[in-house]
N, CA, C and O atoms as CSV, one atom per row, in Angstrom:
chain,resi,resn,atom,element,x,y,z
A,1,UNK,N,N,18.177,12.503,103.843
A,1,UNK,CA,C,18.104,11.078,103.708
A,1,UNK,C,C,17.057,10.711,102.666
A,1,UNK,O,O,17.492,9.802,101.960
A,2,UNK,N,N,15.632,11.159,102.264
A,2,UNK,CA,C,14.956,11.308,101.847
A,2,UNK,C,C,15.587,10.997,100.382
A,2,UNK,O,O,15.647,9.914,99.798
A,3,UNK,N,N,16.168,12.644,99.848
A,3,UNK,CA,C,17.112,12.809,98.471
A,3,UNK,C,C,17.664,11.083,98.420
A,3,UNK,O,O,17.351,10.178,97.647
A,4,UNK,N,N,18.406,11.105,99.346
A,4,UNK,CA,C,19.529,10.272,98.993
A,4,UNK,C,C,18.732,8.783,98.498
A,4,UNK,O,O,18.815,8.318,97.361
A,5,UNK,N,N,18.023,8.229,99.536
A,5,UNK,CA,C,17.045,7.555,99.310
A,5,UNK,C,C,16.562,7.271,97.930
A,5,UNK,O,O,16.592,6.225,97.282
A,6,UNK,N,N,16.091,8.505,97.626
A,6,UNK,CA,C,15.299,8.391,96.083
A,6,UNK,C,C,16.593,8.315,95.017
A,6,UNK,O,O,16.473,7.740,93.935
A,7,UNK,N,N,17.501,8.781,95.322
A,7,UNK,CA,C,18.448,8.723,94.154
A,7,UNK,C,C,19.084,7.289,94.461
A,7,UNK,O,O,19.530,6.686,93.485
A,8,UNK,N,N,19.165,6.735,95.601
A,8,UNK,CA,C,19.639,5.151,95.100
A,8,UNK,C,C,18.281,4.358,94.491
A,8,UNK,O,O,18.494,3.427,93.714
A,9,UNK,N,N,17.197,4.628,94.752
A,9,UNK,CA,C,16.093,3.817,94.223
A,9,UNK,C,C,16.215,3.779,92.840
A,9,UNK,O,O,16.277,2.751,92.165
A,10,UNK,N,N,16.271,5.689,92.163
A,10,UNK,CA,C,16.501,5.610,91.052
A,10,UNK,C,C,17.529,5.054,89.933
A,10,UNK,O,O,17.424,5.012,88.708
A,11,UNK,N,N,18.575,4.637,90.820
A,11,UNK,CA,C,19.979,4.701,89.992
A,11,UNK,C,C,19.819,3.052,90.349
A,11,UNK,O,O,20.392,2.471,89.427
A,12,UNK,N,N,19.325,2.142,91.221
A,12,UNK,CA,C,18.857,1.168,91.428
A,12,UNK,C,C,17.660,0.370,89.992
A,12,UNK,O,O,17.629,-0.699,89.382
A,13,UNK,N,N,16.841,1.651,90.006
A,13,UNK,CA,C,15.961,1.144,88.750
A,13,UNK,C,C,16.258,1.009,87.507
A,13,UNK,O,O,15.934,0.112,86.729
A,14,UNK,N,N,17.287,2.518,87.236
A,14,UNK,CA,C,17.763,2.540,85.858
A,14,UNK,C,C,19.057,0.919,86.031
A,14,UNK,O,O,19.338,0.611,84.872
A,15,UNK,N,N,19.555,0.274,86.700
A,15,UNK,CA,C,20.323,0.114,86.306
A,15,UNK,C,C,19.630,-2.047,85.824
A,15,UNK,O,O,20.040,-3.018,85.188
A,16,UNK,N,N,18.339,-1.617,86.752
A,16,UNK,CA,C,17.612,-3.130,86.444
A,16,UNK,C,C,17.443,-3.156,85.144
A,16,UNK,O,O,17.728,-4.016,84.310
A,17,UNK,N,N,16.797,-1.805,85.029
A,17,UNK,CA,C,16.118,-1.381,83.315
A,17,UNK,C,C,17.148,-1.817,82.195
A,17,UNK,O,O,16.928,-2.421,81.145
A,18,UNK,N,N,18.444,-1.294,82.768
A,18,UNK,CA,C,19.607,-1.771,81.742
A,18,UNK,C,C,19.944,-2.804,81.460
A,18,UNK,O,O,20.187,-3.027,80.274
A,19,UNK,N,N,20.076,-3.732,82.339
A,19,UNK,CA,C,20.010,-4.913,82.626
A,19,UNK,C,C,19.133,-5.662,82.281
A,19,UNK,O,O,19.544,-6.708,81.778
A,20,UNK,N,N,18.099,-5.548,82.348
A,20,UNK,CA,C,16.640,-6.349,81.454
A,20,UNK,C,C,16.769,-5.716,79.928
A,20,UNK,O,O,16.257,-6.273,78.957
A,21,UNK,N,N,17.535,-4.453,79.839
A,21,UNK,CA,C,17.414,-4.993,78.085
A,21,UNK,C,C,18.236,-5.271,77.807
A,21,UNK,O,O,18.114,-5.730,76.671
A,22,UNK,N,N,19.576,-5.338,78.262
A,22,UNK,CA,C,20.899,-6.328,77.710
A,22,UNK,C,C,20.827,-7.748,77.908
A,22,UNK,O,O,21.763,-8.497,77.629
A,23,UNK,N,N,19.519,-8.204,78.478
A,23,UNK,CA,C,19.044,-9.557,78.483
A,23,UNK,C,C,18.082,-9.305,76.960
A,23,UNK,O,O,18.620,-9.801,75.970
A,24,UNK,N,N,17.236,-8.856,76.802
A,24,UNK,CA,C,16.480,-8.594,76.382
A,24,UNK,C,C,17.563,-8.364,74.392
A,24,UNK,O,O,17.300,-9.121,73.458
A,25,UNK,N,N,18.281,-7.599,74.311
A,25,UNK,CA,C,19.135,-7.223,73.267
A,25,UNK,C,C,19.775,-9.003,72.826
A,25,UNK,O,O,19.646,-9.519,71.715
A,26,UNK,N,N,20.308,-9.515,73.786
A,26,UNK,CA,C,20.755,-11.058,74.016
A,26,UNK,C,C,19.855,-11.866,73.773
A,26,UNK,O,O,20.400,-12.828,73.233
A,27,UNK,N,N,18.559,-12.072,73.877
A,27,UNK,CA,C,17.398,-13.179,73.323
A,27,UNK,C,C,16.961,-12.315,71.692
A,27,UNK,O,O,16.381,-12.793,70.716
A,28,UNK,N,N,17.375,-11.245,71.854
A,28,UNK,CA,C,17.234,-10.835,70.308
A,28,UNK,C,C,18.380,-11.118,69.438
A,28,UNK,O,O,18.104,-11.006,68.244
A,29,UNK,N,N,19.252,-11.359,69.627
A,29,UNK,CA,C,20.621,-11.552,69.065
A,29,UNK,C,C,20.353,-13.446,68.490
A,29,UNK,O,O,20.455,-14.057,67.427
A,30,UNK,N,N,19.951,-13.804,70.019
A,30,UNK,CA,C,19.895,-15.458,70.038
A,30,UNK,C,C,18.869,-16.122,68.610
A,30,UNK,O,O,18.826,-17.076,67.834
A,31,UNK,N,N,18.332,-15.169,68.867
A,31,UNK,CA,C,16.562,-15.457,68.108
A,31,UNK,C,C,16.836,-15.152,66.252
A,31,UNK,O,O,16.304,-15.857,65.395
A,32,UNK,N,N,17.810,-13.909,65.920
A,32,UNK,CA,C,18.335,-13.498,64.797
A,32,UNK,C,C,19.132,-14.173,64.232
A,32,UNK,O,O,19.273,-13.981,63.024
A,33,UNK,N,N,20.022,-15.313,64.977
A,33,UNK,CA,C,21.295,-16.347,64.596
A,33,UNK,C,C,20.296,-17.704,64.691
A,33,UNK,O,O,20.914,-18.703,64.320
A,34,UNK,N,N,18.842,-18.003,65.113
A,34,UNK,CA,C,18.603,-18.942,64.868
A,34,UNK,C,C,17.796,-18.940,63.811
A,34,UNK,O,O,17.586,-20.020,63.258
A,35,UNK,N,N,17.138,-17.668,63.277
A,35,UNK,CA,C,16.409,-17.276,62.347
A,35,UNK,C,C,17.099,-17.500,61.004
A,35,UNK,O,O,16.643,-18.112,60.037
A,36,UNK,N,N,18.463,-16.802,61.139
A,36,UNK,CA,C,19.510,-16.835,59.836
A,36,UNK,C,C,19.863,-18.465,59.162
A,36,UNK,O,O,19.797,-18.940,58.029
A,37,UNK,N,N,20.333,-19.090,60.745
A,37,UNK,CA,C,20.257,-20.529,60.620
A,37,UNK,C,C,19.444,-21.229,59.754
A,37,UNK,O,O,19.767,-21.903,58.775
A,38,UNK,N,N,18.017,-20.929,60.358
A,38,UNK,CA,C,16.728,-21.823,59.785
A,38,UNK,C,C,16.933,-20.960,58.175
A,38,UNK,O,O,16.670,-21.946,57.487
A,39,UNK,N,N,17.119,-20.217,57.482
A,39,UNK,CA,C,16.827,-19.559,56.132
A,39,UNK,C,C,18.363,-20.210,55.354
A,39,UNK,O,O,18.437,-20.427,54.145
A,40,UNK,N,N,19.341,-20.412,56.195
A,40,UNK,CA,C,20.456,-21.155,55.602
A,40,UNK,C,C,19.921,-22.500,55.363
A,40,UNK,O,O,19.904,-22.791,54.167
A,41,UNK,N,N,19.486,-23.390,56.147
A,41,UNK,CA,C,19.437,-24.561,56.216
A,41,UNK,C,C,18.481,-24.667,54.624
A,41,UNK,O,O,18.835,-25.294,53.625
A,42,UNK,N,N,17.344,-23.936,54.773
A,42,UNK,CA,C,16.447,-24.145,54.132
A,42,UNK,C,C,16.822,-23.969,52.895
A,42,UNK,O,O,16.532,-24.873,52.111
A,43,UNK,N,N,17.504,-22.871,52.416
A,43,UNK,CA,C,18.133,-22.468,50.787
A,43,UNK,C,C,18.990,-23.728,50.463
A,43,UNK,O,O,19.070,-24.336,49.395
A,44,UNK,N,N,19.828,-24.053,52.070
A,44,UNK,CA,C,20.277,-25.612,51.077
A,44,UNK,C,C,19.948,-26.549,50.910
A,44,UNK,O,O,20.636,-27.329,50.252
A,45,UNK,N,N,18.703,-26.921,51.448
A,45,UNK,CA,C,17.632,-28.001,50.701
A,45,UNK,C,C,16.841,-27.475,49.765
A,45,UNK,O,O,16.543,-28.301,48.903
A,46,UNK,N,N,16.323,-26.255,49.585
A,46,UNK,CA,C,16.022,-25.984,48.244
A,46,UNK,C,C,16.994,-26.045,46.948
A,46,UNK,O,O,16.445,-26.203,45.858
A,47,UNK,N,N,18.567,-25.914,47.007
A,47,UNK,CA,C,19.366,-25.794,46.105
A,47,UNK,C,C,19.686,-27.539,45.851
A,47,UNK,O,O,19.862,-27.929,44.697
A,48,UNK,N,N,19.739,-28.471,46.956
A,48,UNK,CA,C,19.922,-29.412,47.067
A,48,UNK,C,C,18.503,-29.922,45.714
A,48,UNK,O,O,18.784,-30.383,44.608
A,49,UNK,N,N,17.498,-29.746,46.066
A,49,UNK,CA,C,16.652,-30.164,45.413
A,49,UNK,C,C,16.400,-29.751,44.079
A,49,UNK,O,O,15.954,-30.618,43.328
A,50,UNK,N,N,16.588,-28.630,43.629
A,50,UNK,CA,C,16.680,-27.862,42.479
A,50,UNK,C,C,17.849,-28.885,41.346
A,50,UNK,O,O,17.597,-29.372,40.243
A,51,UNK,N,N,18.803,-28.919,41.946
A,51,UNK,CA,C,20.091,-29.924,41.224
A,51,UNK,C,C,19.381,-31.054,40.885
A,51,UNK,O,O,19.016,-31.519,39.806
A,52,UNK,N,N,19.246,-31.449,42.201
A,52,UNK,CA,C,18.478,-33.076,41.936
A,52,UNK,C,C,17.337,-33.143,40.781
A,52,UNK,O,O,17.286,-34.061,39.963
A,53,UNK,N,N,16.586,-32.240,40.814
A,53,UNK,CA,C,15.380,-32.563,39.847
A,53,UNK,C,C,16.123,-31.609,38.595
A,53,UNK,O,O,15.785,-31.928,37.455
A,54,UNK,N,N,17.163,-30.400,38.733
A,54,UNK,CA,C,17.703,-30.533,37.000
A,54,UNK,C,C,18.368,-31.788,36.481
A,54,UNK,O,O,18.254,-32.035,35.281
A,55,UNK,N,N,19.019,-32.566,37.227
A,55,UNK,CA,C,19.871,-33.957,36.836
A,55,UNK,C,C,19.006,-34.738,36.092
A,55,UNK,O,O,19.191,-35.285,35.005
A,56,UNK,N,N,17.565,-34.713,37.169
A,56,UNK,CA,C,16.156,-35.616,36.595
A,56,UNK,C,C,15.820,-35.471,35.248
A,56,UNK,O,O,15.682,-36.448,34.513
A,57,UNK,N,N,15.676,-34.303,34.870
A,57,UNK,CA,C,15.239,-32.987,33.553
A,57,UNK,C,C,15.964,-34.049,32.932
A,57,UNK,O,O,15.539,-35.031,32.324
A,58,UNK,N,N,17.251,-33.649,33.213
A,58,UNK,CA,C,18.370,-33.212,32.103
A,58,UNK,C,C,18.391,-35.257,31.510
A,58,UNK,O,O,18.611,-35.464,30.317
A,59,UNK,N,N,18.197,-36.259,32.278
A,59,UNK,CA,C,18.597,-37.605,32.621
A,59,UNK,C,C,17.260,-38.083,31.371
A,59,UNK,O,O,17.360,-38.808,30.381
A,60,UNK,N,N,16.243,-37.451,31.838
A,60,UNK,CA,C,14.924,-37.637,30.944
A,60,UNK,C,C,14.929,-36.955,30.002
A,60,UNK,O,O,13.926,-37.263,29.359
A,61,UNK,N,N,15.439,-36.222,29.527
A,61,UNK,CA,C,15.419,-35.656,27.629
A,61,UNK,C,C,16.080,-36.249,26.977
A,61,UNK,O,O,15.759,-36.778,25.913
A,62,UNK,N,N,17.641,-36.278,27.756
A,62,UNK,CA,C,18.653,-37.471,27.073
A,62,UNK,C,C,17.818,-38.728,26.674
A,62,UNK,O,O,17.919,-39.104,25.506
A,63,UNK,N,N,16.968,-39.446,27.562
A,63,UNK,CA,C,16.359,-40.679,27.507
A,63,UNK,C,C,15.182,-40.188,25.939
A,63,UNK,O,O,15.070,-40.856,24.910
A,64,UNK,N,N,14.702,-39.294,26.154
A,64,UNK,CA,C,13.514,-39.698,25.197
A,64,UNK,C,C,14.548,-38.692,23.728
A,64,UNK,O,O,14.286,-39.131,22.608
A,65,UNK,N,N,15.321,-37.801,23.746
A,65,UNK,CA,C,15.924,-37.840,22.881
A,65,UNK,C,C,16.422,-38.901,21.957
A,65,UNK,O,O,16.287,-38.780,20.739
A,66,UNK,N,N,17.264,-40.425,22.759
A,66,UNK,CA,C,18.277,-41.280,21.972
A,66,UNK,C,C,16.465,-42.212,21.824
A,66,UNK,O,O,16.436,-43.170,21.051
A,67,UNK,N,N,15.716,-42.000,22.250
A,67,UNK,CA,C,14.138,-42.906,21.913
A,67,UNK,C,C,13.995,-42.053,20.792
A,67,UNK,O,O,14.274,-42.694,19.779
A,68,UNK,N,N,13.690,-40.919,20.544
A,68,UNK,CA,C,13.592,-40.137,19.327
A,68,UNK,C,C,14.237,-40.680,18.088
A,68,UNK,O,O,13.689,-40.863,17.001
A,69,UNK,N,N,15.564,-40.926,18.439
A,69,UNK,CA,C,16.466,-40.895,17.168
A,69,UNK,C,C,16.616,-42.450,17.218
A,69,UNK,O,O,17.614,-42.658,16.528
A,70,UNK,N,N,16.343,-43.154,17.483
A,70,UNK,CA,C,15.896,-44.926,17.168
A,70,UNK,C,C,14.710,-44.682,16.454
A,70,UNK,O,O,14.753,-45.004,15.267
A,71,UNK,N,N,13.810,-44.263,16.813
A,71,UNK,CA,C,12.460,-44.333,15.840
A,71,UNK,C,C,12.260,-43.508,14.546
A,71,UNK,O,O,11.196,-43.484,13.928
A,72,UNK,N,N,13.501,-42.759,14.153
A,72,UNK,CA,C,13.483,-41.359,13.235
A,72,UNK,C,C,14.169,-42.459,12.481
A,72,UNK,O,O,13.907,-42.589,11.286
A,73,UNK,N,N,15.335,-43.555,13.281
A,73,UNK,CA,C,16.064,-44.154,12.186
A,73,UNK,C,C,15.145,-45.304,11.336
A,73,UNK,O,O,15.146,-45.528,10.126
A,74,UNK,N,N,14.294,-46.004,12.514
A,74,UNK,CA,C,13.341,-46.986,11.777
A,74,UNK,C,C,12.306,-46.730,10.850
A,74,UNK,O,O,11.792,-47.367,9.931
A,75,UNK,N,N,12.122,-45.413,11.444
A,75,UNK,CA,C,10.842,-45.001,10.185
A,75,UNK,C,C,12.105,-44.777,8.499
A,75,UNK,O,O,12.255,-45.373,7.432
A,76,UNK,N,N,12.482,-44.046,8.919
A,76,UNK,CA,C,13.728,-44.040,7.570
A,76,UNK,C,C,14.154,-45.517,7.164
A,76,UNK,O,O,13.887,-45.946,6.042
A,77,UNK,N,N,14.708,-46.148,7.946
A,77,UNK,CA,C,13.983,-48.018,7.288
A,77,UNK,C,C,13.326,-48.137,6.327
A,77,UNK,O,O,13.401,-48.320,5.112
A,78,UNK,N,N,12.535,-47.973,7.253
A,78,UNK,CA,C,11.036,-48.753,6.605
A,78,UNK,C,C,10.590,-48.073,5.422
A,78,UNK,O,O,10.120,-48.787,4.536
A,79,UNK,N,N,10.659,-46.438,5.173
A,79,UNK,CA,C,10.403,-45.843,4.187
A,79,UNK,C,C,11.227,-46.810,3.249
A,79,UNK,O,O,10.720,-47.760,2.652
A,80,UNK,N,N,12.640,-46.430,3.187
A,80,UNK,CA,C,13.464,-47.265,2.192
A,80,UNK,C,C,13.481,-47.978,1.658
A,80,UNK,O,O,14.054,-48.008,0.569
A,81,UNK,N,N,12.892,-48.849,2.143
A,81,UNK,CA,C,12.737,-49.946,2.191
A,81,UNK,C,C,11.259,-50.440,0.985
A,81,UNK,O,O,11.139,-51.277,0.091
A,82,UNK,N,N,10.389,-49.428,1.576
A,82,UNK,CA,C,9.147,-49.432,0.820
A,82,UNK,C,C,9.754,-49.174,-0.288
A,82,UNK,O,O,9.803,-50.111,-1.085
A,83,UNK,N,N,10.339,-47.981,-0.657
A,83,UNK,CA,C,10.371,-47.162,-1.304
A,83,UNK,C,C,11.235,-48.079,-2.926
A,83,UNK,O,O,10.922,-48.153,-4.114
A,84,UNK,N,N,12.535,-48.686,-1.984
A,84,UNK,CA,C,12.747,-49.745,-3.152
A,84,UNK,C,C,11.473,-50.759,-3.860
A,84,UNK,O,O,11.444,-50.993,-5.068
A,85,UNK,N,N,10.451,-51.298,-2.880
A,85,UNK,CA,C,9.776,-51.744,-3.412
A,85,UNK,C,C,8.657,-51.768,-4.571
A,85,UNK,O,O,7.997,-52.575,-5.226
A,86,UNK,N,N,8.899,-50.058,-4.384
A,86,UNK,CA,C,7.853,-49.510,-4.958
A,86,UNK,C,C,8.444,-49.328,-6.570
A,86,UNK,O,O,7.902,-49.419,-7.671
A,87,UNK,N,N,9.816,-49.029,-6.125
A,87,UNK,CA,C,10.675,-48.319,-7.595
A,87,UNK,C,C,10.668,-50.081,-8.249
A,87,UNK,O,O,10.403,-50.444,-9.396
A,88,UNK,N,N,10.994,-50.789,-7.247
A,88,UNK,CA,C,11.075,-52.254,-8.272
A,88,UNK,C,C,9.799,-52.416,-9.307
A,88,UNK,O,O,9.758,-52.514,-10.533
A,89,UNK,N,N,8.683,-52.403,-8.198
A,89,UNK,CA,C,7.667,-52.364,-8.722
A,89,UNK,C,C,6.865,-52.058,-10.142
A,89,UNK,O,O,6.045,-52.584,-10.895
A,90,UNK,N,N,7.505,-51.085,-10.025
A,90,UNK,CA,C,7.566,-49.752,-11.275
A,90,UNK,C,C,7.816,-49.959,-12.238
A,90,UNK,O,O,7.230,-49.962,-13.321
A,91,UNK,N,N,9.147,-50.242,-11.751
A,91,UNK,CA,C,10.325,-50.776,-12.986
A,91,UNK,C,C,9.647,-52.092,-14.003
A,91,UNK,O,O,9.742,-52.088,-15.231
A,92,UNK,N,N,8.906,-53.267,-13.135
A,92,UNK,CA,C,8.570,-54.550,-13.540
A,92,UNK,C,C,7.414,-54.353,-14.405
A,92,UNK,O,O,6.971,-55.028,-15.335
A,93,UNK,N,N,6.978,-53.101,-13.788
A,93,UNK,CA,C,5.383,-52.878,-14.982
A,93,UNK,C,C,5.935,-52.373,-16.167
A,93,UNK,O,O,5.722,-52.989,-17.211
A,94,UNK,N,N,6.633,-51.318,-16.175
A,94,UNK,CA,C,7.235,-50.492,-17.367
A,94,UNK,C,C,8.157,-51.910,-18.283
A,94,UNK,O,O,8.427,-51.593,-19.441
A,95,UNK,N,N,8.505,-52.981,-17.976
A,95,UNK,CA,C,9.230,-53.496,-18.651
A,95,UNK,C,C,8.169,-54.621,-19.312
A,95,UNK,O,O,8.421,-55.147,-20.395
A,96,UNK,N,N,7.110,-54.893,-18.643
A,96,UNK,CA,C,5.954,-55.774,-18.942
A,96,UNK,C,C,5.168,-54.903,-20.199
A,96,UNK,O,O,5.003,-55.214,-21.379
A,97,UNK,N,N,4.807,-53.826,-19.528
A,97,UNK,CA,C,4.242,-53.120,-20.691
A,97,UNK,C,C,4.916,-52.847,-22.233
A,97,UNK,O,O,4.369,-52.954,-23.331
A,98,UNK,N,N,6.298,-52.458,-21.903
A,98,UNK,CA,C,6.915,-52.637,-23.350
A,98,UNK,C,C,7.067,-53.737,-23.975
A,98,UNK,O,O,7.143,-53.463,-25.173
A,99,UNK,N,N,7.142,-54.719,-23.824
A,99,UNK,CA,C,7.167,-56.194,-23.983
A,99,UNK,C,C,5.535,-56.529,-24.616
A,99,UNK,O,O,5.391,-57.119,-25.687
A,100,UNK,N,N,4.568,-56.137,-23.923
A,100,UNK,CA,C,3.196,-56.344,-24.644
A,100,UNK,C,C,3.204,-55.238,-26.107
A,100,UNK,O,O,2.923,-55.403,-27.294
A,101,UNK,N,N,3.410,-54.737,-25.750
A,101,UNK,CA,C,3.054,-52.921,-26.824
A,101,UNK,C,C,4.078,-53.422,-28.255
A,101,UNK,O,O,3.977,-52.772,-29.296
A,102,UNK,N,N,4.959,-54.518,-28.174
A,102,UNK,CA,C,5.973,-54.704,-28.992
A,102,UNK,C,C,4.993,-54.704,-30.584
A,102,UNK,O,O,3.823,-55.035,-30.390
A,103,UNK,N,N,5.276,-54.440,-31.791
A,103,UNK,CA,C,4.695,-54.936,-32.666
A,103,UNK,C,C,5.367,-56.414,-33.291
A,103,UNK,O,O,6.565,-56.696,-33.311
A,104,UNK,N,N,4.362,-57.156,-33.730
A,104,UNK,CA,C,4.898,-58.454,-34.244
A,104,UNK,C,C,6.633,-58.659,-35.603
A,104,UNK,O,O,6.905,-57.769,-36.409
A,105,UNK,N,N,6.899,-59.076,-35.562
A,105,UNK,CA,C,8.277,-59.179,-36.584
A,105,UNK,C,C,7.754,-59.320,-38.176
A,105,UNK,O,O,8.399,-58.948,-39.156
A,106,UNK,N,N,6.633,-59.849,-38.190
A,106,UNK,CA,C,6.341,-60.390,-39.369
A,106,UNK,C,C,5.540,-59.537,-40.310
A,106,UNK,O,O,4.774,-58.769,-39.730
A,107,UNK,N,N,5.531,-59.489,-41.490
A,107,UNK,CA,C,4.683,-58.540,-42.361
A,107,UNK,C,C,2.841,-59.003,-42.372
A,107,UNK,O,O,2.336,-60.108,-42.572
A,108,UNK,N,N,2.590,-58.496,-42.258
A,108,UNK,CA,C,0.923,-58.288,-42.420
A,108,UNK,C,C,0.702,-58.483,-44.173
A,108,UNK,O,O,1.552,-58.070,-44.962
A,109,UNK,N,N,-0.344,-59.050,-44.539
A,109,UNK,CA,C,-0.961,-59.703,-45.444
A,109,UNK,C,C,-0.945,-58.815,-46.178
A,109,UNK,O,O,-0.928,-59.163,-47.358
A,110,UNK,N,N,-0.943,-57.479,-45.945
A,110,UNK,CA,C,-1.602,-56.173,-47.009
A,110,UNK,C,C,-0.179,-55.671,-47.501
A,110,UNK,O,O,-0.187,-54.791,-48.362
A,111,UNK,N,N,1.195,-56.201,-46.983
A,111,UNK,CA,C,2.278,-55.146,-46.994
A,111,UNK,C,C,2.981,-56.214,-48.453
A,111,UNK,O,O,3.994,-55.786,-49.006
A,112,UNK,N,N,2.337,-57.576,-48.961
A,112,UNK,CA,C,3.003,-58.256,-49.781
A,112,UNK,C,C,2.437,-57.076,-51.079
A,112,UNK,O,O,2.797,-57.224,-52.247
């Protein structure tokens, strides 16, 4: 009785033992699918956010790009603009000056 005794105790223990880790295997399983969860969730608010702020990037270069090329066109204006003024300018002296520099039409006293 003794034997017998100890061998249901034992076959009694091993089978708690089994039993507490197929609980035990089961809160590890539970714990690994909520873990995976939380690292899913999270990559798609990081990817979520990544888009969002390339759109931002991408929304703000466009912006100061077409600002770029308005002010590339006005300065080119305004050069032009000078630039005729300057050639007029030019032009009005060079035509003043030949006009003074002219010699007179008439003969000089010494050429009779």
């Amino acid at each position: 009785m003794k034997i017998t005794s100890l061998i249901i105790a034992l076959v009694a223990t091993t089978a708690l033992i089994a039993l507490g880790q197929e609980g035990t295997v089961e809160e590890v399983k539970q714990g690994a699918k909520k873990a995976g969860e939380t690292v899913k969730s999270g990559l798609e608010t990081a990817g979520k956010k990544t888009k969002e702020t390339a759109e931002t990037v991408g929304r703000k270069t466009k912006e100061t790009a077409e600002t770029v090329g308005e002010k590339t066109k006005e300065t080119a204006k305004t050069v032009h603009r000078k630039s005729k003024k300057a050639l007029k300018k030019a032009k009005a002296e060079t035509s003043e000056q030949k006009s003074t520099n002219q010699a007179p039409n008439t003969p000089s006293p010494s050429d009779r």
